[in-house]
SEZAFI-514054 format. One line per field, with one value per residue (C-alpha): x, y, z negated. Coordinates in Angstrom, 3 decimals. Layout:
c1 c(X ...)
c2 c(Y ...)
c3 c(Z ...)
This chain:
c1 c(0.000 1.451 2.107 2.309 1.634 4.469 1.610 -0.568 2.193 2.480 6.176 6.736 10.886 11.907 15.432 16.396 18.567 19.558 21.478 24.331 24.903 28.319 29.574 31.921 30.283 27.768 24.376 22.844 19.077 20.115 21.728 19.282 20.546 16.666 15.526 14.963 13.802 12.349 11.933 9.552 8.679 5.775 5.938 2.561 4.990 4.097 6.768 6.605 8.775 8.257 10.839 11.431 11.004 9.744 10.595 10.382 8.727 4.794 4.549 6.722 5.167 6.426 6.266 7.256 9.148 10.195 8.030 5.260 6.944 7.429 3.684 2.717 5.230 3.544 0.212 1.099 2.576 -0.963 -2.715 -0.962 -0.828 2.434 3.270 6.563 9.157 12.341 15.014 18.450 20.349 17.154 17.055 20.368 20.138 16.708 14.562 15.966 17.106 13.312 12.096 14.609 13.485 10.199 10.772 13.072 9.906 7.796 5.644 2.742 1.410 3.962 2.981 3.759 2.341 -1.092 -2.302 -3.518 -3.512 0.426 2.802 6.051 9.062 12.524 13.984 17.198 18.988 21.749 24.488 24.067 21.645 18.877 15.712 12.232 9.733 6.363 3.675 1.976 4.864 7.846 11.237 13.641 17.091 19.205 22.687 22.451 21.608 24.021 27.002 25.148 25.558 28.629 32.096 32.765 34.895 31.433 28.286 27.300 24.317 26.834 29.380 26.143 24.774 28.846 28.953 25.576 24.493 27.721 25.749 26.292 23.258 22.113 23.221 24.169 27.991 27.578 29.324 27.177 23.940 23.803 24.608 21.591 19.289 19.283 17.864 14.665 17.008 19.062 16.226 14.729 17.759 17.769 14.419 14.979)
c2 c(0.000 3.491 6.140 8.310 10.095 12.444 13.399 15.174 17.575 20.147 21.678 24.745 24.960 28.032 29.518 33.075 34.398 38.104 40.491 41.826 45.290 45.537 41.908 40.523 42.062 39.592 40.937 43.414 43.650 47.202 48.251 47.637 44.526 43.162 39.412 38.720 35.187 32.252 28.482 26.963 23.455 22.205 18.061 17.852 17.373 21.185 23.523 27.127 30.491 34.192 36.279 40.199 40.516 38.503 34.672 32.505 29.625 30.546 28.432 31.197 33.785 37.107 40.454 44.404 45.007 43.315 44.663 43.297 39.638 39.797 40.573 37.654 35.535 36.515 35.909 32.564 31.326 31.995 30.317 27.245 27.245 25.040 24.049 24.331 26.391 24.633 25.378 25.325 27.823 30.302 30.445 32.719 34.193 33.682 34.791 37.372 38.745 38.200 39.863 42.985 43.786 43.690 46.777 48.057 48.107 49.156 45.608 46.255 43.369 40.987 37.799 34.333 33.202 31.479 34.184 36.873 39.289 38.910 40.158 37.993 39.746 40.409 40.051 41.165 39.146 40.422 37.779 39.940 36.959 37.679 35.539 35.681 35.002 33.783 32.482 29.267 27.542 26.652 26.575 23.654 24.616 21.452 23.309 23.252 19.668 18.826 20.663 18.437 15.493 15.394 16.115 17.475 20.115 22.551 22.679 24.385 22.576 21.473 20.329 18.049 16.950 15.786 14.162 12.240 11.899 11.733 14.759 18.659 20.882 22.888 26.294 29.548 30.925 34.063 36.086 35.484 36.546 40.287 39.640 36.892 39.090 41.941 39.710 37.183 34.518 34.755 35.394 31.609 30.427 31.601 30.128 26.840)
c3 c(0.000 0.797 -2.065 0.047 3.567 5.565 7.421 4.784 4.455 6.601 7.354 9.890 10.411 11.886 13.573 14.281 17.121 16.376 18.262 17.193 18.720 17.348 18.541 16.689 13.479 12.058 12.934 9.559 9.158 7.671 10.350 13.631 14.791 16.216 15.628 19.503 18.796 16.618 17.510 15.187 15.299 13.021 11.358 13.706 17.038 18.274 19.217 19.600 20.613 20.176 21.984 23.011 26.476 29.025 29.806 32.776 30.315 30.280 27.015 25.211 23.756 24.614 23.255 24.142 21.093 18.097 15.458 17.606 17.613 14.393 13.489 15.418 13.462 10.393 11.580 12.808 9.458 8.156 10.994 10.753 6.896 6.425 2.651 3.582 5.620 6.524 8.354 7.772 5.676 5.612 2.264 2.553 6.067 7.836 5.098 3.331 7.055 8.174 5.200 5.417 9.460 8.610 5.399 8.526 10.851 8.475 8.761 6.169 4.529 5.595 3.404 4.153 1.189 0.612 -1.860 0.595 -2.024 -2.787 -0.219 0.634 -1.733 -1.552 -4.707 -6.030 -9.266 -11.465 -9.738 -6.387 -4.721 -2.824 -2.337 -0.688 -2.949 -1.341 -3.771 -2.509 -0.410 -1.247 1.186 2.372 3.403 4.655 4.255 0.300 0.743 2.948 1.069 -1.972 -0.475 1.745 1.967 5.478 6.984 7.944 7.193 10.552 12.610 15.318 12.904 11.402 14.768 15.517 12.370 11.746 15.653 17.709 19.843 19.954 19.711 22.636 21.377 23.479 22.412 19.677 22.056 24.551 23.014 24.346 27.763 28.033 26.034 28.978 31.714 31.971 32.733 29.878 27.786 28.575 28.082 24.229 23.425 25.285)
């Protein structure tokens, strides 16, 4: 008899691409440097990607500017009412980058949570850490896990997809990111 059903949980896993206008600098919320991107896939099988600017893919969802992607994010977390966002190292980068472009944008009400009344926060301890704090789901990072678990020379997602299944992610260069970003092309090829 099973305990226990994957299926009755409901997980949305997300990934960023941002642009760094001042390439080599890693990218800073603070500073301008746009989310043009997310991939999301959800534990139902669906797959879905919001990007700045048009694509040659009809099944991703494009948008004029990124405060208006990033609305639609927000919305969509609440349509699709996940108990969990994963992704890997979010808890340290994606959210608390997410959650600084939209105070950036001015993005009222963003709230991932499942209390509609409480907005999504950014919260700031004493040690210098920063966390999102969003009432009614909780978050699963894999690179605390994995640096948990295993003893390897990186904890990057190619390093693990080397490692654990002899296969390299699909992933466009860093320094490549602006010069994709300006055409249509380039921009299907960063949400593929």
């Amino acid at each position: 008899k099973e305990l226990f059903k994957f299926d009755l949980v409901k997980i949305v896993s997300y990934d960023l691409e941002v642009l760094p206008r001042n390439y080599p600098e890693f990218p800073s919320a603070e500073k301008g440097d746009p989310i043009i991107n997310v991939s999301v896939s959800v534990s139902d099988g669906s797959q879905q990607s919001f990007c700045v600017g048009s694509t040659k893919d009809a099944s991703v969802r494009s948008f004029p500017t990124e405060k208006a992607m990033v609305v639609a994010f927000n919305d969509y977390i609440q349509r699709v009412d996940p108990d969990a966002i994963a992704g890997h190292n979010i808890i340290k980068f994606d959210n608390i980058y997410w959650a600084k472009r939209c105070d950036e944008l001015g993005v009222e009400n963003f709230n991932w949570g499942r209390i509609l009344r409480q907005k999504s926060l950014l919260k700031s301890f004493m040690n210098g850490e920063e966390k999102l704090i969003t009432p009614g789901r909780f978050f699963m990072d894999t690179y605390p896990i994995f640096m948990q678990d295993h003893k390897l020379m990186s904890y990057k997602l190619n390093a693990l997809a080397e490692h654990f299944l002899q296969s390299k992610k699909v992933d466009m260069p860093y320094s490549e990111i602006n010069g994709a970003f300006g055409t249509e092309e380039g921009r299907t090829k960063l949400c593929d």
